[in-house]
PyMOL Python script that loads the backbone (N, CA, C, O; Angstrom):
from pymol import cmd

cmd.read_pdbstr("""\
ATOM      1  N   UNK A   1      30.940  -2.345 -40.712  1.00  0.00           N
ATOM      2  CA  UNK A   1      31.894  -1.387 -40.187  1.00  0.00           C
ATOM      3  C   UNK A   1      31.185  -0.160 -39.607  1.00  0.00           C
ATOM      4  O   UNK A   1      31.821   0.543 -38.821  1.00  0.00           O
ATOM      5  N   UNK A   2      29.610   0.241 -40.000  1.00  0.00           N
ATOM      6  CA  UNK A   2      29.190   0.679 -39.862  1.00  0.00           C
ATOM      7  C   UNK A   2      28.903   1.089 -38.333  1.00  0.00           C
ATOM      8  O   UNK A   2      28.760   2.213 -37.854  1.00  0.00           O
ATOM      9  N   UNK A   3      28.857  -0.423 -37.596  1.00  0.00           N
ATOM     10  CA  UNK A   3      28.697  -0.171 -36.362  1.00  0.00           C
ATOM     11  C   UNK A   3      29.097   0.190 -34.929  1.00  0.00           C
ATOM     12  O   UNK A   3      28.594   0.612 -33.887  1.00  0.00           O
ATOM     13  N   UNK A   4      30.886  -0.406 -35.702  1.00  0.00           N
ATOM     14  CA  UNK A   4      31.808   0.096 -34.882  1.00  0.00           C
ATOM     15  C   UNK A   4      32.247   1.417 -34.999  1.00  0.00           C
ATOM     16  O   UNK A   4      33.111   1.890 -34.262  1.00  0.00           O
ATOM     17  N   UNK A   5      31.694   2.026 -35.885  1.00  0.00           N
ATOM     18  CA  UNK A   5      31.944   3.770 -36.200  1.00  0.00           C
ATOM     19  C   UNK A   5      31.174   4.196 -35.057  1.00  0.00           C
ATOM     20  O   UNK A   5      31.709   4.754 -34.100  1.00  0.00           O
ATOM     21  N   UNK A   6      29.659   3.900 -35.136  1.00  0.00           N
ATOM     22  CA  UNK A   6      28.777   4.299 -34.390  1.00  0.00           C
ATOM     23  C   UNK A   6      29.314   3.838 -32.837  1.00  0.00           C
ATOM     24  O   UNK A   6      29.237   4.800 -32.073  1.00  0.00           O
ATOM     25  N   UNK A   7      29.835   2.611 -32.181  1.00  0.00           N
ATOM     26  CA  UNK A   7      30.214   2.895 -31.345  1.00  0.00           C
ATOM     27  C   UNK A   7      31.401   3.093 -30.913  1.00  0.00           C
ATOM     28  O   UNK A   7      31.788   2.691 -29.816  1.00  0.00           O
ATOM     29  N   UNK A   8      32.200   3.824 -31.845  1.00  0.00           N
ATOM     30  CA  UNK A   8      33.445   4.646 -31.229  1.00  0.00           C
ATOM     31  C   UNK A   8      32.504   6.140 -30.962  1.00  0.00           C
ATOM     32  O   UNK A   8      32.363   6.623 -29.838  1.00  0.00           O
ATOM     33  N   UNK A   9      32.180   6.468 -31.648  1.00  0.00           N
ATOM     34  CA  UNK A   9      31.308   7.697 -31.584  1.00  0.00           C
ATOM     35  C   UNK A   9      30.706   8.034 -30.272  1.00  0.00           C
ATOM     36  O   UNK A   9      31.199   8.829 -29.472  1.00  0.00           O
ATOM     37  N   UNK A  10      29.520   7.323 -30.097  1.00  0.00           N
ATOM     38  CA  UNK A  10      29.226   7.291 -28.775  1.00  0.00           C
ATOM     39  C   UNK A  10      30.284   7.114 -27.588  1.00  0.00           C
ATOM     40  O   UNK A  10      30.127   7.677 -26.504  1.00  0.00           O
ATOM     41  N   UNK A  11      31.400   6.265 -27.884  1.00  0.00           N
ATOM     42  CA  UNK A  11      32.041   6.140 -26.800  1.00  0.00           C
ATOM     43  C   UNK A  11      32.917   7.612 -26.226  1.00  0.00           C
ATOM     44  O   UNK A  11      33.157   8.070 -25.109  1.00  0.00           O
ATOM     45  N   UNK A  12      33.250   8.074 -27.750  1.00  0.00           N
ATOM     46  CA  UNK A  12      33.896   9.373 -27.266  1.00  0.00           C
ATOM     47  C   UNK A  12      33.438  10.327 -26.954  1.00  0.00           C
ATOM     48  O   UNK A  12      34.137  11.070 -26.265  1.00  0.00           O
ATOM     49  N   UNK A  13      31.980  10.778 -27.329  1.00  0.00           N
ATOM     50  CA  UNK A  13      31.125  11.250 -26.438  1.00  0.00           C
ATOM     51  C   UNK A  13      30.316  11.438 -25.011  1.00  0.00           C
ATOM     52  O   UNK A  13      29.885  12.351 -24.305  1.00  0.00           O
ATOM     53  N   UNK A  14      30.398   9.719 -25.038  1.00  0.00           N
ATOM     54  CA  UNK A  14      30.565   9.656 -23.215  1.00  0.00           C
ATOM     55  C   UNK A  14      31.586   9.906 -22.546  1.00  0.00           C
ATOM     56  O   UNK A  14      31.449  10.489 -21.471  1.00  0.00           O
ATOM     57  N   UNK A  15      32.945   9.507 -23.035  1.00  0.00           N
ATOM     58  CA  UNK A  15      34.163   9.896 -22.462  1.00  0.00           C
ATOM     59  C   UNK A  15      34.156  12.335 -22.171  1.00  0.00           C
ATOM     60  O   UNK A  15      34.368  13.177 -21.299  1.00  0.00           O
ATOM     61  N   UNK A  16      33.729  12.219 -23.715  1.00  0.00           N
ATOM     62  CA  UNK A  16      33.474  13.999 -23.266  1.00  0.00           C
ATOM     63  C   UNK A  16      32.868  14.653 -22.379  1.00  0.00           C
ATOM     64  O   UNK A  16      33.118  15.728 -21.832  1.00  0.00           O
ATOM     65  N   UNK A  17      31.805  13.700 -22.249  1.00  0.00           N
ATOM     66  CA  UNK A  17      30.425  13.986 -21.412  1.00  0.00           C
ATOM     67  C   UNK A  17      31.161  14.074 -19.657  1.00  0.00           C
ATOM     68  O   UNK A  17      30.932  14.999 -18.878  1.00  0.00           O
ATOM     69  N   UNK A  18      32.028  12.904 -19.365  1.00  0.00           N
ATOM     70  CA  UNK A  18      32.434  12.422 -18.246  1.00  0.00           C
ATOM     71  C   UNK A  18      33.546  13.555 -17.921  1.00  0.00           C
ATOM     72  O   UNK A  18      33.471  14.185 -16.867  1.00  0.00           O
ATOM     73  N   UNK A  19      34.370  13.746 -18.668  1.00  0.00           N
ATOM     74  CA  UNK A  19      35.453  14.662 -18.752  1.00  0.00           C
ATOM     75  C   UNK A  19      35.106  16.052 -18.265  1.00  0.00           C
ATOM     76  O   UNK A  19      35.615  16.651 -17.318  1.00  0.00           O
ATOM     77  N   UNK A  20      34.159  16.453 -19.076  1.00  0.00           N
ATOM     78  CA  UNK A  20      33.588  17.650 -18.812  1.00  0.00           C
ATOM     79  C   UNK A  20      33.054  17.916 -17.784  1.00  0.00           C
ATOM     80  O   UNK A  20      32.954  19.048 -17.312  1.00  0.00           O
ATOM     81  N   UNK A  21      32.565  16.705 -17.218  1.00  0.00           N
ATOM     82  CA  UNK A  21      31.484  16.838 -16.036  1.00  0.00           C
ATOM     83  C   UNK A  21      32.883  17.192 -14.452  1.00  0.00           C
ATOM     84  O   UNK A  21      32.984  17.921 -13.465  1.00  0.00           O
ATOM     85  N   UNK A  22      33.621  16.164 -15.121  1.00  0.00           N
ATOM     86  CA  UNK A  22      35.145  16.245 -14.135  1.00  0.00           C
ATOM     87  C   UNK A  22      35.705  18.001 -13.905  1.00  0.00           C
ATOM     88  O   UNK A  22      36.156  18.706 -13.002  1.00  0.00           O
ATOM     89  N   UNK A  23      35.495  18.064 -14.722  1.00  0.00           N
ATOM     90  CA  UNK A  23      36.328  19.651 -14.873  1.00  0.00           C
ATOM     91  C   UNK A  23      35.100  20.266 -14.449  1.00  0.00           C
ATOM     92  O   UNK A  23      35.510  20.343 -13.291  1.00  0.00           O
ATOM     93  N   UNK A  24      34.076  20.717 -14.382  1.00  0.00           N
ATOM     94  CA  UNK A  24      33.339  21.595 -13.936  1.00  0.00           C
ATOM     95  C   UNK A  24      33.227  21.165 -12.418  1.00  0.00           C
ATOM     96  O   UNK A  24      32.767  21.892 -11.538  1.00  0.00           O
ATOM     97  N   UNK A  25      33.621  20.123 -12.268  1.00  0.00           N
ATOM     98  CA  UNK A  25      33.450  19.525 -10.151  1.00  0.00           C
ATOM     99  C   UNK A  25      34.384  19.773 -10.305  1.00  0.00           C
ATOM    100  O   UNK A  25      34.149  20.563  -9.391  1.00  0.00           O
ATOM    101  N   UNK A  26      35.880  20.033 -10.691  1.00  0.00           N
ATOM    102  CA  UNK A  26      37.019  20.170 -10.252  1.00  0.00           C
ATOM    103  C   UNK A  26      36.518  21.963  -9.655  1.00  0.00           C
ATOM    104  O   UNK A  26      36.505  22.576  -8.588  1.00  0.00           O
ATOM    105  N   UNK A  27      36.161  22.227 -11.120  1.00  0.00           N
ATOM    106  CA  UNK A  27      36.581  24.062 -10.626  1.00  0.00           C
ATOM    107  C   UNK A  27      35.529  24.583  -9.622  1.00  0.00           C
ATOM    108  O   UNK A  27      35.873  25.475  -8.847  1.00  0.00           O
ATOM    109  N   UNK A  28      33.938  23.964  -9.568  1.00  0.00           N
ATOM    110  CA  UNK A  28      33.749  24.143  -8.877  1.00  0.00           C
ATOM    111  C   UNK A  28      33.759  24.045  -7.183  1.00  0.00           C
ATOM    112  O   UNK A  28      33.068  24.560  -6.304  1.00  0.00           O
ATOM    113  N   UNK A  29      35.049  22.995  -7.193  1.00  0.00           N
ATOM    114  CA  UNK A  29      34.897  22.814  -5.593  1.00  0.00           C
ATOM    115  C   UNK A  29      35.797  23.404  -5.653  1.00  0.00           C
ATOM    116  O   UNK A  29      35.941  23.733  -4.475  1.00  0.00           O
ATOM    117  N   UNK A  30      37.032  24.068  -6.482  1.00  0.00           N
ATOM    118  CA  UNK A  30      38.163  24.954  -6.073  1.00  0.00           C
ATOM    119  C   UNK A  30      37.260  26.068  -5.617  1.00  0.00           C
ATOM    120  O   UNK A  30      36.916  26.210  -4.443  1.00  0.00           O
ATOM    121  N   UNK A  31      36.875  26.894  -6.667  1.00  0.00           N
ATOM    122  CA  UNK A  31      36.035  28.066  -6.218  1.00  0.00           C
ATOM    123  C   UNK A  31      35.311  27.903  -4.785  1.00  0.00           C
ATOM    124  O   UNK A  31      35.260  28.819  -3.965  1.00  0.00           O
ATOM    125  N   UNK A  32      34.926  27.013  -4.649  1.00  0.00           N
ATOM    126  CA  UNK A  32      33.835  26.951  -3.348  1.00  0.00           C
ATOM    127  C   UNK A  32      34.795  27.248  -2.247  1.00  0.00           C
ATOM    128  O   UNK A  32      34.598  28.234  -1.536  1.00  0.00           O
ATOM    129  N   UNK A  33      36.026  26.312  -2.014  1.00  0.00           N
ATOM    130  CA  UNK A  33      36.891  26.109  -1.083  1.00  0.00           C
ATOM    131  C   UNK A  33      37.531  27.631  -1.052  1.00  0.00           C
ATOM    132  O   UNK A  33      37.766  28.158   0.035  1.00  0.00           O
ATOM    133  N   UNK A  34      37.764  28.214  -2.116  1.00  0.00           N
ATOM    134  CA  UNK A  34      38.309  29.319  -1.466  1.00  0.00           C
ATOM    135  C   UNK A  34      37.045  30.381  -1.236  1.00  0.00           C
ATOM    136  O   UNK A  34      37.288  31.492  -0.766  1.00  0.00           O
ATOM    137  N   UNK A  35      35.949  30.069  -1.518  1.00  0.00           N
ATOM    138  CA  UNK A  35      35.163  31.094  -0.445  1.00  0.00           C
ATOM    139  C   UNK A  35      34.870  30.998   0.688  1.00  0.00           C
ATOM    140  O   UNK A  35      34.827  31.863   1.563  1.00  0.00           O
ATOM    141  N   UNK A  36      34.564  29.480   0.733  1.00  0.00           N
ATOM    142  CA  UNK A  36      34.599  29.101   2.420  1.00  0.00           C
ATOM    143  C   UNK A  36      35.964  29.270   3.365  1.00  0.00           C
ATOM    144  O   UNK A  36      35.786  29.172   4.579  1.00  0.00           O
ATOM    145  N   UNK A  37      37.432  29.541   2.837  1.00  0.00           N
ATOM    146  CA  UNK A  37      38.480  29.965   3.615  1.00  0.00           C
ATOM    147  C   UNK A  37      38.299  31.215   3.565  1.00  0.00           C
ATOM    148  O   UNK A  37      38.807  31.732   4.560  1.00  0.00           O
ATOM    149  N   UNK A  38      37.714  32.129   2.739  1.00  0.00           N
ATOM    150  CA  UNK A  38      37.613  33.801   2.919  1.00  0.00           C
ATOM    151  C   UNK A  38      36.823  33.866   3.470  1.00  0.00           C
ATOM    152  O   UNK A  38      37.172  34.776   4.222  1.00  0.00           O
ATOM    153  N   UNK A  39      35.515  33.500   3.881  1.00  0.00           N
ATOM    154  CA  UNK A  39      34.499  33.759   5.350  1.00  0.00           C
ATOM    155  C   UNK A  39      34.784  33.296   6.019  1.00  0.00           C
ATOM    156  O   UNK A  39      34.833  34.031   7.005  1.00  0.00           O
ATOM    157  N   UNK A  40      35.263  31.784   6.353  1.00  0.00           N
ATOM    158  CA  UNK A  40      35.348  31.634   7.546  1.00  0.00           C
ATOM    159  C   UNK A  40      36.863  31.412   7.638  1.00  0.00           C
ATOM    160  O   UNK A  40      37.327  30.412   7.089  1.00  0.00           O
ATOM    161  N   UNK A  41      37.548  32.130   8.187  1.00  0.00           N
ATOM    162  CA  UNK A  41      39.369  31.725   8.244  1.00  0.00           C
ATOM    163  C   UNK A  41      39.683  30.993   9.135  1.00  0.00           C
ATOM    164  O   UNK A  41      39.078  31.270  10.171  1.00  0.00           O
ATOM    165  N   UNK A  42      40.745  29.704   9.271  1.00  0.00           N
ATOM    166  CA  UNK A  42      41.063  28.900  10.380  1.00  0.00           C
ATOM    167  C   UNK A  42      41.702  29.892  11.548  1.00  0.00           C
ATOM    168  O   UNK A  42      42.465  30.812  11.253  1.00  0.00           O
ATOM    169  N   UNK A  43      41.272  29.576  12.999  1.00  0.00           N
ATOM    170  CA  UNK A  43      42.168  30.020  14.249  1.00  0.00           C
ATOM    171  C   UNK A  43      42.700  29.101  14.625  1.00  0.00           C
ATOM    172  O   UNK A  43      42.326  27.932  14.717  1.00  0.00           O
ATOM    173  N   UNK A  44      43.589  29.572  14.858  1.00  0.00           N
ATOM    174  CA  UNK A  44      45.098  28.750  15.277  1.00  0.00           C
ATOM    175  C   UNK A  44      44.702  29.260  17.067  1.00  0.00           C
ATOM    176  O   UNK A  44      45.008  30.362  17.523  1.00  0.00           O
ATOM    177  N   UNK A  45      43.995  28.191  17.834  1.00  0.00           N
ATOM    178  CA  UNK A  45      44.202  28.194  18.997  1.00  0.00           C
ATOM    179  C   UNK A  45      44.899  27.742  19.761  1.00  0.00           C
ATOM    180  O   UNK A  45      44.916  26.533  19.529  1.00  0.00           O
ATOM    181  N   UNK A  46      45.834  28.077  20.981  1.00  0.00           N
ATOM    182  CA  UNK A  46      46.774  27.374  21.790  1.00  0.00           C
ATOM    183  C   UNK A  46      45.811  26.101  22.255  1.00  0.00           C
ATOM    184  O   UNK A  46      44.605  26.246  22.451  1.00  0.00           O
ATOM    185  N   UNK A  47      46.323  25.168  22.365  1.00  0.00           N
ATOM    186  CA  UNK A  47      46.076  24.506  23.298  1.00  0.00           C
ATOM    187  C   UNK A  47      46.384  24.067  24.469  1.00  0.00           C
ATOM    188  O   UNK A  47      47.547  23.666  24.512  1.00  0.00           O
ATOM    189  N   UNK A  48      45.675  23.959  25.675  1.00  0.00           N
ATOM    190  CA  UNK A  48      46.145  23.985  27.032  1.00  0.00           C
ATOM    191  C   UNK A  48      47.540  22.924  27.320  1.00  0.00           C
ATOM    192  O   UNK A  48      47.677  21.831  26.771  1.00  0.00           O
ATOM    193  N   UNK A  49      48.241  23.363  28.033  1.00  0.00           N
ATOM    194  CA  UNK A  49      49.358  22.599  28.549  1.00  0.00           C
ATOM    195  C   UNK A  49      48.876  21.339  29.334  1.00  0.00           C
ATOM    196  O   UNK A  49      48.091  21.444  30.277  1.00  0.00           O
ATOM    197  N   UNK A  50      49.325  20.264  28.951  1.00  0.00           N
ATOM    198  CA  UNK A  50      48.810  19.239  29.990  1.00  0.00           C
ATOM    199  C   UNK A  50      50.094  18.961  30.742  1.00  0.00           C
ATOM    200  O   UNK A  50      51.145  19.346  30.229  1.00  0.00           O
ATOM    201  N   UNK A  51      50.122  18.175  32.193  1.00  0.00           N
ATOM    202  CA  UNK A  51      51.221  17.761  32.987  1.00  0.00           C
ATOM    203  C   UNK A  51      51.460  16.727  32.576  1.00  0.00           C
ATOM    204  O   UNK A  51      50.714  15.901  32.051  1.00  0.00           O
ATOM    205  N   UNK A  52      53.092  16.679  32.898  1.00  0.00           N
ATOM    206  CA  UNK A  52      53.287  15.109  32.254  1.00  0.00           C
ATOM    207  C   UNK A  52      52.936  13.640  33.219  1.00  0.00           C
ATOM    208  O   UNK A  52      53.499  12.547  33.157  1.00  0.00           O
ATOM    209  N   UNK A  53      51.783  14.090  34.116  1.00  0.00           N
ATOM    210  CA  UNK A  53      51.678  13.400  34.855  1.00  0.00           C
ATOM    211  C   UNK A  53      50.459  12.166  34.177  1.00  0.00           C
ATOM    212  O   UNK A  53      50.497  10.949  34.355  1.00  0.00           O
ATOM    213  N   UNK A  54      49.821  12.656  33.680  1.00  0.00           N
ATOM    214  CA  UNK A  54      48.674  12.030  32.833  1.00  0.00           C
ATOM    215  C   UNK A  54      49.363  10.652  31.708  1.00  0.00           C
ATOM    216  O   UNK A  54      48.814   9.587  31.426  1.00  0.00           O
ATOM    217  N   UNK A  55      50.676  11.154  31.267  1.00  0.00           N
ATOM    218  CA  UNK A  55      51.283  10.211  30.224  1.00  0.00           C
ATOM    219  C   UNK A  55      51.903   9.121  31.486  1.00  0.00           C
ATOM    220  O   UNK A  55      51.708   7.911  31.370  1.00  0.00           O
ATOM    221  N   UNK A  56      52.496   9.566  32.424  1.00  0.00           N
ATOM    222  CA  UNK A  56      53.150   8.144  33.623  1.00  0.00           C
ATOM    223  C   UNK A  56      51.962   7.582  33.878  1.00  0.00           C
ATOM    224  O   UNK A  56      52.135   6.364  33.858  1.00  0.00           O
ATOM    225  N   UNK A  57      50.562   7.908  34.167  1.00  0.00           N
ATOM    226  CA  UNK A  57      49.603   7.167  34.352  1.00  0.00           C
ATOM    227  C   UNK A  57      49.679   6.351  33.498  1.00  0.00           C
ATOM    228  O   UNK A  57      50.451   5.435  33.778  1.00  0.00           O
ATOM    229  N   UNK A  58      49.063   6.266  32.284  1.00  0.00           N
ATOM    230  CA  UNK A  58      49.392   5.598  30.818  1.00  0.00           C
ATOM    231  C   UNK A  58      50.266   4.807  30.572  1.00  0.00           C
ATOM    232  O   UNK A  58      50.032   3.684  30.124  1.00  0.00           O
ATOM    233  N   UNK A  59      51.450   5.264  30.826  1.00  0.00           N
ATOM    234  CA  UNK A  59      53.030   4.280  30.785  1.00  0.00           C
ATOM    235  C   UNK A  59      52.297   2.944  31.784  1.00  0.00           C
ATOM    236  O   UNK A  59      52.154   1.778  31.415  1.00  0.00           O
ATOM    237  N   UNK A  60      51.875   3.584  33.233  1.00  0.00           N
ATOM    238  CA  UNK A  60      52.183   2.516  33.693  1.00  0.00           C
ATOM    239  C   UNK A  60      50.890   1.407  34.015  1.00  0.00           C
ATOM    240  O   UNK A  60      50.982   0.296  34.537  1.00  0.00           O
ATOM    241  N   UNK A  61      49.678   2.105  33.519  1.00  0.00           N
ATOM    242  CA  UNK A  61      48.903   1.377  32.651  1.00  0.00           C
ATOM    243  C   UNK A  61      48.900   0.091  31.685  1.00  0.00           C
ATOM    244  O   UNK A  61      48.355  -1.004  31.822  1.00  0.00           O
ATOM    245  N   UNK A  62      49.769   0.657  30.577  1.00  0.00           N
ATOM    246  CA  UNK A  62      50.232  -0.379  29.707  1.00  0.00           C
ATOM    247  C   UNK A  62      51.126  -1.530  30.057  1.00  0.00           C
ATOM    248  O   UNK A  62      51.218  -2.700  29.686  1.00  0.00           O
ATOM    249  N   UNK A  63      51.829  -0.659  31.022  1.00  0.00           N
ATOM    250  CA  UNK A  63      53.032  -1.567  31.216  1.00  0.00           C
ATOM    251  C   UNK A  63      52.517  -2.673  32.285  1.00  0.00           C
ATOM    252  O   UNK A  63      53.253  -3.656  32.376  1.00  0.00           O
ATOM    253  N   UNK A  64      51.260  -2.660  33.179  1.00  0.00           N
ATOM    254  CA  UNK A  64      50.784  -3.496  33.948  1.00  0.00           C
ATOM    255  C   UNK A  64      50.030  -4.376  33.351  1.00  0.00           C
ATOM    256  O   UNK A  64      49.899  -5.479  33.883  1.00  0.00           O
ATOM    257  N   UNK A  65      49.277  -4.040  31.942  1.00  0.00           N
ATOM    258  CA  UNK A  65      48.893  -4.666  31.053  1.00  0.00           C
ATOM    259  C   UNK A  65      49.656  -5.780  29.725  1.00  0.00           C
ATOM    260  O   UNK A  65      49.281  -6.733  29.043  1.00  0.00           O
ATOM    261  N   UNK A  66      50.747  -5.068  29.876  1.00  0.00           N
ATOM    262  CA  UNK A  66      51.635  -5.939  29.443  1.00  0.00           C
ATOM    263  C   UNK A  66      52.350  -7.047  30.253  1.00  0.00           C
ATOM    264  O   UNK A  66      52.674  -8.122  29.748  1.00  0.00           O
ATOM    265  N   UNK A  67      52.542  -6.762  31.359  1.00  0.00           N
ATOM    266  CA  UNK A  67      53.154  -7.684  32.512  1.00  0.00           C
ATOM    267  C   UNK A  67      51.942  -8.833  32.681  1.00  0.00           C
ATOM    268  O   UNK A  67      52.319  -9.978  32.929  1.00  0.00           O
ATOM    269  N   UNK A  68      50.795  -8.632  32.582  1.00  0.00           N
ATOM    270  CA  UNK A  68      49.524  -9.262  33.193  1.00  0.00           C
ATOM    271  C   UNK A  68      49.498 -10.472  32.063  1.00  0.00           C
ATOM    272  O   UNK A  68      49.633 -11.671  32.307  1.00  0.00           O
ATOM    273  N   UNK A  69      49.288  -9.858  30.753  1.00  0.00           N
ATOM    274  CA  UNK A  69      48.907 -10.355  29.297  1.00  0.00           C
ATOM    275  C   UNK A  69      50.245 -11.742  29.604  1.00  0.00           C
ATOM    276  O   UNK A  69      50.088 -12.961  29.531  1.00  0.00           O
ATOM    277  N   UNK A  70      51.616 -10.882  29.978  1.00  0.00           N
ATOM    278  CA  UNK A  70      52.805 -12.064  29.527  1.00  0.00           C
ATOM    279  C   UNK A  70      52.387 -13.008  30.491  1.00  0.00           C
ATOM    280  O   UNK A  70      52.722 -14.036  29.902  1.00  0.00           O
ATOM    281  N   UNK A  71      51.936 -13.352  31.459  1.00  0.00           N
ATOM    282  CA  UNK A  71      52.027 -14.147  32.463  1.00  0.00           C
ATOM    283  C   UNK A  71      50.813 -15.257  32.469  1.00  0.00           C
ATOM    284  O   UNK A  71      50.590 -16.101  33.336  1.00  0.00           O
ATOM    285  N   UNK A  72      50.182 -15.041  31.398  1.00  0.00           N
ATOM    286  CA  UNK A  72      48.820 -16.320  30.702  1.00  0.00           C
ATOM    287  C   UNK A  72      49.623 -17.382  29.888  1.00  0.00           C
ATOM    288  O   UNK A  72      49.034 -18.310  29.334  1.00  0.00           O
TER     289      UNK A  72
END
""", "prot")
cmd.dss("prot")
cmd.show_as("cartoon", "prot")
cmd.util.cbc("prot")
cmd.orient("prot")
């Protein structure tokens, strides 16, 4: 019986070992993350307007590709 004492023992010690190790990467990547959002802060840049002429290209792209594909 002796031995299964010894390895519950160890086991819950590795389980502590693992646990612990979890929680110190937890807090340390919280901490990190909010220093890296306090130096560097996201910009919210516009992005340029495109014409909707670029998407009818596309439409009719596909759609010639689809006509082509059905006809094999």
């Amino acid at each position: 019986m002796a031995m299964v004492d010894d390895g519950i023992i160890i086991m819950v010690i590795g389980m502590l070992g693992v646990f612990s190790f979890l929680i110190v990467m937890v807090l340390s990547m919280s901490s990190m993350s909010g220093y890296i959002l306090k130096t560097f802060p996201e910009t919210n840049q516009a992005l340029p307007r495109t014409s909707g002429r670029g998407d009818a290209e596309i439409a009719v792209a596909i759609a010639a590709a689809y006509t082509q594909n059905r006809r094999r």
